[in-house]
C-alpha positions in Angstrom: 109.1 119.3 69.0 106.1 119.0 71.4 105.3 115.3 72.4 102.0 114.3 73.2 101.0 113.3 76.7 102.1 109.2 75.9 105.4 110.9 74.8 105.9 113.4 77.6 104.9 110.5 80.2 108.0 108.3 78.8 110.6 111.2 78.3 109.7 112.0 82.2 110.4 108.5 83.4 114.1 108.1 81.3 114.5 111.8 82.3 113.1 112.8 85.8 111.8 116.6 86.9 113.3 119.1 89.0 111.2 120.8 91.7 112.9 124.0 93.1 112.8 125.3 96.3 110.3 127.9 95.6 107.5 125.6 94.3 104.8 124.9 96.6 104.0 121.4 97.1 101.6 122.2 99.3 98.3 120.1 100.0 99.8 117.3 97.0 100.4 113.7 97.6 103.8 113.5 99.0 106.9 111.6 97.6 106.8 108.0 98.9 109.4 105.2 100.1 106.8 102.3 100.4 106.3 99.6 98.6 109.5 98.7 97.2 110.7 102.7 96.4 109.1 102.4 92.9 106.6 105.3 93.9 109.3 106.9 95.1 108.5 110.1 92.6 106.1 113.1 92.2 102.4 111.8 91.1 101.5 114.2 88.4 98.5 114.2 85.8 99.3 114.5 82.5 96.2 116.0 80.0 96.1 114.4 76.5 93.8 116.3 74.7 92.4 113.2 73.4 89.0 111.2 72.9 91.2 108.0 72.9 92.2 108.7 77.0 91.3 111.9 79.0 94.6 111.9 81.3 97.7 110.0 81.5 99.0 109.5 85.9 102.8 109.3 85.8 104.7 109.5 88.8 107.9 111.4 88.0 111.4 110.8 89.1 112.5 113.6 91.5 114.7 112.6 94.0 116.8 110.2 92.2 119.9 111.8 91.1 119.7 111.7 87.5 116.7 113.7 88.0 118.8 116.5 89.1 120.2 117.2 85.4 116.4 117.0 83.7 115.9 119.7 81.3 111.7 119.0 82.6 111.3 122.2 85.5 107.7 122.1 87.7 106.8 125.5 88.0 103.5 127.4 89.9 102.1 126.2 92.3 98.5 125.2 94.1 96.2 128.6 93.6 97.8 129.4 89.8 98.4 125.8 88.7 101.1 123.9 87.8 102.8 123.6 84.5 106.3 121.9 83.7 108.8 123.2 81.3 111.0 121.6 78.6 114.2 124.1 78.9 115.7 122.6 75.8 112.8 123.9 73.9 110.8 126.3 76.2 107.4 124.2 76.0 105.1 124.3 78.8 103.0 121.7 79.8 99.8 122.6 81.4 99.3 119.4 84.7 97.7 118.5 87.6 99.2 117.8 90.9 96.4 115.2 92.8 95.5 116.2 96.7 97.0 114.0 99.0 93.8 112.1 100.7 92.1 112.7 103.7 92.3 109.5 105.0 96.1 109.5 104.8 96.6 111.1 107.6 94.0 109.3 109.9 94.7 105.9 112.0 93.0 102.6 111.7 91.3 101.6 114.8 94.5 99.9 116.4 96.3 103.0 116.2 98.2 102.7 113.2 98.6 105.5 110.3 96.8 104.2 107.2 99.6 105.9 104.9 101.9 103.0 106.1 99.7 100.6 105.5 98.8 101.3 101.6 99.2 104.3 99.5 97.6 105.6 95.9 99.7 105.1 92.9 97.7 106.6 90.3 94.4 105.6 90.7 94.8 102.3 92.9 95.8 101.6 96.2 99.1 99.4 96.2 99.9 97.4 99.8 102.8 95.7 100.1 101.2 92.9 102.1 103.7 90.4 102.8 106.7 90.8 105.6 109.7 92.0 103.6 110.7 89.6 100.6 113.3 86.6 102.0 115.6 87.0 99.4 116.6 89.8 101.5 117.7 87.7 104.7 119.6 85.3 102.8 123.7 85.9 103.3 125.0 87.3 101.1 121.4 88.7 100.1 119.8 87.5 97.0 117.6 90.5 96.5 116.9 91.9 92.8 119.4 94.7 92.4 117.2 97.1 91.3 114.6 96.8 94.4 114.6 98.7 98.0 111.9 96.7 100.0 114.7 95.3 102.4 115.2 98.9 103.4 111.2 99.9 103.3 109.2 97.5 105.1 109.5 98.2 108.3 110.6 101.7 108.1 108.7 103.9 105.4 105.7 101.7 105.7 104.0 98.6 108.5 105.9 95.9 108.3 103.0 93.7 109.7 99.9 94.8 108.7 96.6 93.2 110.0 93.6 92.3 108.1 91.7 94.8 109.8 93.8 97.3 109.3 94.1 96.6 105.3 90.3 96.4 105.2 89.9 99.7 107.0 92.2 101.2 105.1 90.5 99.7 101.5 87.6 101.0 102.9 88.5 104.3 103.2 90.3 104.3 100.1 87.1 103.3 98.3 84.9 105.8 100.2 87.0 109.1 100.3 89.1 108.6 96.8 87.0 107.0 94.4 89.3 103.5 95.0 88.5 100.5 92.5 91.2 98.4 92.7 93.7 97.3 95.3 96.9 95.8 94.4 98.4 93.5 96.8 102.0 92.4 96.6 104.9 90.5 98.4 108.1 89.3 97.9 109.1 85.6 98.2 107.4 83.8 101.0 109.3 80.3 100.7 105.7 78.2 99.5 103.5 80.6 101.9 102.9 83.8 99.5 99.6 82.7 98.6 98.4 80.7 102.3 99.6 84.5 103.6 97.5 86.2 101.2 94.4 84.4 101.0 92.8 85.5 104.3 93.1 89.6 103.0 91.8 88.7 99.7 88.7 87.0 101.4 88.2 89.8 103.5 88.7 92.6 101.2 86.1 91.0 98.8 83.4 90.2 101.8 84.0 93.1 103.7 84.7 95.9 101.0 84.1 94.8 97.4 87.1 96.6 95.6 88.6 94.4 92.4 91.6 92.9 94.3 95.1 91.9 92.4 98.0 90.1 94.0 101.6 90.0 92.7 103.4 87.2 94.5 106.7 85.2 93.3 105.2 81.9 91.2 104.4 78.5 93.6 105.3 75.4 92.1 102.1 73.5 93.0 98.9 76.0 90.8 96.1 74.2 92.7 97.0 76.8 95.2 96.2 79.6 92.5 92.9 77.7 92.3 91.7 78.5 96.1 92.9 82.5 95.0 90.4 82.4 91.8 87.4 81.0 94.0 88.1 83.6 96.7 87.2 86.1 93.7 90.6 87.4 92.6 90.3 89.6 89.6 94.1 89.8 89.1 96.9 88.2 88.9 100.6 89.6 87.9 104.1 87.6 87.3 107.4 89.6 87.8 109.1 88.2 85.0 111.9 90.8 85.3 113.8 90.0 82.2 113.8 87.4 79.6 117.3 87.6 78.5 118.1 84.5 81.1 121.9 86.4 81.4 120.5 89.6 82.8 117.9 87.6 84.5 120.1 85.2 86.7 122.5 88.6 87.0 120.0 91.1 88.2 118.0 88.5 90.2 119.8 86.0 91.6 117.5 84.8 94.1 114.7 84.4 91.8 117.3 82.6 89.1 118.4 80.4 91.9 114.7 79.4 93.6 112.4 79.7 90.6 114.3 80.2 87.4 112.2 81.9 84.7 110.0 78.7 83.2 108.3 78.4 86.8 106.7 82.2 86.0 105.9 81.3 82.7 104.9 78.7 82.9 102.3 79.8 86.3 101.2 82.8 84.2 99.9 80.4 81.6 98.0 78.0 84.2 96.5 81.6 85.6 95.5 82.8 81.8 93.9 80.1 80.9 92.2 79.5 84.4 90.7 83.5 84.4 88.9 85.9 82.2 90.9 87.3 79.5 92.8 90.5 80.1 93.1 89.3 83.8 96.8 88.1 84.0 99.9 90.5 83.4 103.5 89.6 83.2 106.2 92.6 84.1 109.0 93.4 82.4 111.8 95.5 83.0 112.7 98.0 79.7 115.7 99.6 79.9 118.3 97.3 80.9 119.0 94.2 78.9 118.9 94.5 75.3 115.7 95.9 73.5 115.2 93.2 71.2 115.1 90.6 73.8 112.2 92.4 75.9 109.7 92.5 72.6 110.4 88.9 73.1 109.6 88.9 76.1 106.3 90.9 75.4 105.8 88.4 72.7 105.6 85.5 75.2 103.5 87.1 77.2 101.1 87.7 75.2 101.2 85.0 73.3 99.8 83.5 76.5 97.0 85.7 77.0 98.6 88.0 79.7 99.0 91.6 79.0 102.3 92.5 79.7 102.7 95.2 82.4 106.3 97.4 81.1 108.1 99.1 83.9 110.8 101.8 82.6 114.0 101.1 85.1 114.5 103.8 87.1 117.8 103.7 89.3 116.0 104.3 92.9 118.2 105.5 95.7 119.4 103.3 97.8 119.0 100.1 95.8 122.0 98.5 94.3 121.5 100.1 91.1 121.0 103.4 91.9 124.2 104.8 89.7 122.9 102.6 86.5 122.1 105.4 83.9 118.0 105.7 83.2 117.2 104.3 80.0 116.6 107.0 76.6 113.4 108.3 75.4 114.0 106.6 72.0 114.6 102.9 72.9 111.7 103.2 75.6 108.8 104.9 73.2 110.1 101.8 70.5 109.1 99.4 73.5 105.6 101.1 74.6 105.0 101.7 70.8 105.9 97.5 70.3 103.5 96.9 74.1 100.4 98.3 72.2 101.0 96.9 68.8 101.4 93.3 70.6 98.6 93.6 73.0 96.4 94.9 69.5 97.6 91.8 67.7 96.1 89.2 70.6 92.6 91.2 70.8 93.8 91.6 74.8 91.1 94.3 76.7 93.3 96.7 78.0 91.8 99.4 79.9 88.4 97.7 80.1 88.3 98.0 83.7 87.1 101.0 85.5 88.9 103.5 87.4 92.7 101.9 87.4 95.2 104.1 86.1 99.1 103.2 87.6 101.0 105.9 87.9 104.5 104.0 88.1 104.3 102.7 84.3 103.4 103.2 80.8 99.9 101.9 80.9 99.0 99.6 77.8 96.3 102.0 76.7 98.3 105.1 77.0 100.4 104.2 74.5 97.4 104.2 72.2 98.5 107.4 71.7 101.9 106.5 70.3 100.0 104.2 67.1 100.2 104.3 63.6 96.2 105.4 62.7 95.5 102.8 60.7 92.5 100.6 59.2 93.9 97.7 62.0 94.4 100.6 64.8 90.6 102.0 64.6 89.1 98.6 64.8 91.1 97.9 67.8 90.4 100.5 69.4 86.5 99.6 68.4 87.1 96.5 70.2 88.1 97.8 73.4 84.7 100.3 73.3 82.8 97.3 73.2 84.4 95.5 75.2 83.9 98.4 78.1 81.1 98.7 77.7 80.1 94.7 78.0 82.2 94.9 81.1 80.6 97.4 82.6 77.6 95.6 84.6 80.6 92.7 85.0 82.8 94.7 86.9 79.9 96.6 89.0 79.2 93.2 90.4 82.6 92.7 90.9 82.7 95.7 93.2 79.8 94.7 95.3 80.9 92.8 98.3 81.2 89.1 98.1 78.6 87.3 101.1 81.6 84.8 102.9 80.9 81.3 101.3 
């Protein structure tokens, strides 16, 4: 059976993509180990053939080694075009493969490369700002056992990156690729995630004018999320993880042990109230602890306000993980089915904002295209029109730079 491009996108991440030898990659954004590993596929664009959503930006599992058994095959190449293949069924898939950017192979004005100091992930530049997370250096570590930062930063990617050389690389981002929105994340900072993060929001605001998002592990005291919101932060995202509090103490114990799951809760809350609606996410990890207990956890979320951001687990080499099996195509189109259906129920704006597609999960909006068409699914999907459009000038002032108070 042909899936559509919602469908395709979800079967890729549970089943990965082989790329043989003779396939030219040539001129395409490579595979990269930054940021934690999570990007660490093939960025491919997925047409949907659609008036819901043009495209679909998935990046694909290719080097992991479950990947190596896909029944998905990338075939042609850059002057033909690129198509992949469903060898169970012989279906071709007609995609795009984006250009790797200009700019990622130029230096910032202190000499370093700005591909290790951010990289595109869909349609957003992600920098891992922070020095490597500190659950790392604890003995034994106290790392989540599905993440690879302790082996990235510092390696695939800066491990100290300066505020100049994050605003020139925003900058060039913006200018050359069409950049909206930069995500900035870090690991656990002891109570220093936001003081470290403030200063690069400020600038990238004053200086550049991108929409700016931070993902940082939850402070105890939320007057500090207060100084974020008045520096002009337009995001703000919780790594829940899990909500089963088993799977959560046993796949990360250093968050368990420091924070325990309230504390992000319970921060996401303080943050949803505090900001625009549609401006808070909580991530989730599907594919791991039982499937009933992550609707629950998409319930909470959004019974909050948040949207909730659904990562499907994908065993990344080199983490501690990395032989888990990937999740199946069933279980995870149930969950991206239940993400849409939950964030339709709380009148949340998904995909209001312009320009941001990420490539490394099933975006709230894509799975649009996995709904029932209903009475209750067109007037959703009414209500995000409108609410687009009303965002429109909001967001374009957004993206001006902000004059230093």
């Amino acid at each position: 059976m042909r899936l559509n491009a919602c469908e395709l996108e979800i079967d890729l991440f549970c089943s990965g993509m082989r790329v043989p030898d003779e396939v030219s990659l040539a001129g395409v954004r490579g595979v990269s180990r930054t940021r934690a590993g999570l990007g660490s596929g093939l960025e491919v664009v997925l047409p949907t053939g659609s008036r819901i959503k043009d495209e679909i930006w998935v990046n694909v599992p290719v080097v992991e080694n479950f990947a190596h058994d896909s029944p998905y095959r990338l075939t042609g190449g850059p002057a033909q075009g690129y198509e992949i293949v469903d060898e169970r069924f012989d279906l071709h898939y007609p995609v795009r493969l984006p250009q790797e950017p200009g700019w990622y192979a130029r230096q910032t004005s202190q000499g370093v490369p700005m591909s290790r100091v951010g990289v595109l992930q869909g349609t957003y530049l992600g920098i891992y700002v922070s020095m490597v997370c500190a659950f790392w250096n604890y003995r034994p570590a106290l790392n989540c056992r599905f993440c690879t930062t302790g082996q990235n930063v510092g390696d695939a990617e800066e491990a100290d990156k300066s505020i100049a050389d994050v605003v020139e690389t925003c900058r060039a981002a913006r200018d050359e690729s069409g950049v909206t929105f930069v995500h900035l994340n870090g690991g656990f900072q002891g109570t220093k995630g936001i003081e470290f993060t403030l200063p690069y929001v400020r600038a990238i605001k004053e200086e550049v004018g991108l929409l700016v998002g931070v993902q940082l592990a939850p402070e105890r005291d939320f007057s500090r999320y207060d100084a974020l919101i008045d520096a002009g932060i337009d995001h703000i995202s919780f790594c829940l993880e899990f909500f089963d509090p088993a799977w959560f103490g046993r796949i990360c114990p250093g968050k368990a042990r420091v924070h325990g799951q309230q504390l992000f809760l319970d921060a996401m809350a303080y943050c949803a109230k505090r900001m625009p609606r549609g401006s808070v996410s909580g991530e989730i990890i599907a594919g791991i602890e039982p499937i009933e207990r992550t609707l629950q956890g998409i319930d909470v979320i959004t019974d909050l306000g948040a949207f909730p951001t659904v990562c499907i687990f994908r065993p990344t080499q080199g983490a501690d993980m990395e032989a888990w099996p990937s999740p199946s195509y069933e279980g995870m189109r149930h969950v991206m089915e239940y993400v849409y259906d939950a964030c339709r129920r709380h009148w949340l704006p998904i995909g209001a904002a312009p320009n941001i597609e990420v490539s490394l999960v099933v975006n709230p909006d894509d799975a649009a295209l996995l709904a029932r068409r209903d009475f209750g699914f067109y007037r959703y999907e009414a209500f995000r029109k409108v609410a687009k459009t009303v965002a429109r000038p909001i967001f374009a002032r957004r993206l001006r730079p902000r004059p230093a108070a």
